[in-house]
C-alpha positions, 0 to 999 in steps of 0.5 A: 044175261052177259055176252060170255054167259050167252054165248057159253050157255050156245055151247053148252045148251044150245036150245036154251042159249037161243031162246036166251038170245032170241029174248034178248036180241030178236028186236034189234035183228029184226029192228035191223032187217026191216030196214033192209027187207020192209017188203015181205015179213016171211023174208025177214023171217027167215033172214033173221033165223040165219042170224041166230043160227050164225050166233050159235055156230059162231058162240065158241069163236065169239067167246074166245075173242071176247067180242061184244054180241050186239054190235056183232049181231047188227053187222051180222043182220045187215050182211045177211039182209043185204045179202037176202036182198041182192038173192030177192033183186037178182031174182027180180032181174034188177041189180044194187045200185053200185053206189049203194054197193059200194057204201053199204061195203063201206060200211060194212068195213067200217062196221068190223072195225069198231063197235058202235059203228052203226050208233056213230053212222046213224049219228053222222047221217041224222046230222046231214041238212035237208034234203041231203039227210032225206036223199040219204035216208032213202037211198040207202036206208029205203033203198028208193032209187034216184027216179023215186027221190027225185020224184018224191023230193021234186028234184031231177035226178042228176040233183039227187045222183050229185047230192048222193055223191056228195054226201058219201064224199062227206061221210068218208071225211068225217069217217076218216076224221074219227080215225076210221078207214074206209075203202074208197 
């Protein structure tokens, strides 16, 4: 089903537009929230209910702007699982990193400003060298802290705090490169 017949069919019969959406969509939600919140399945349940009822709220403002439904959804499934995830941490009386803080805003920013941002992310860290690549991917896609990659890569921390560093440092470059502006 095409984005606008979707998100007409949200307005018009809202019961149908969420099963049609859920059919199409719920694998890429949930594809985007079990990187955020591996840890408890009713978590990511419920996370990703606040997605599509988000979809349904906001079908007559997405229709009228014209704007693509996935990509729109994976932003949407990231805020919403990072948010679920900082209410989980707060809970646990531990806070984000403010790196991860920092870049996953950064991204999110990136994210609202174009639509394969996620596509052209993944593409960017996936390109990184060894053990950049993997400090990354477990620092902000895991969300290990530095204790647990220096442990798990038998590295210090103060090696994989400075590769982290570094790595962000190159990601804005290359961000910027491809003429995004992100909010250093």
């Amino acid at each position: 089903m095409k984005d606008r017949e979707l998100t007409r069919l949200l307005q018009t019969r809202p019961e149908e537009g969420l099963e049609a959406a859920m059919l199409d969509y719920a694998p890429l939600v949930k594809a985007v929230l079990n990187r955020i919140l591996p840890q408890n399945p009713c978590d990511r349940e419920e996370c990703m209910a606040d997605v599509f009822v988000s979809l349904w709220r906001n079908a007559a403002k997405l229709e009228q702007t014209g704007t693509p439904l996935r990509p729109w959804l994976v932003v949407t499934a990231r805020n919403r699982g990072i948010d679920c995830y900082n209410t989980l941490r707060r809970r646990a009386e531990t806070t984000l990193d403010e790196g991860l803080a920092e870049t996953l805003g950064e991204l999110a920013e990136f994210d609202r400003a174009t639509a394969d941002a996620a596509d052209l992310v993944g593409a960017l860290v996936a390109a990184m060298q060894p053990p950049d690549r993997d400090i990354f991917l477990r620092k902000y896609y895991l969300l290990q802290s530095g204790k647990e990659i220096a442990a798990a890569l038998h590295m210090s921390v103060e090696s994989v705090n400075t590769r982290l560093s570094r790595g962000r440092d190159k990601l804005r470059r290359e961000l910027t490169e491809k003429g995004v502006h992100t909010h250093a």
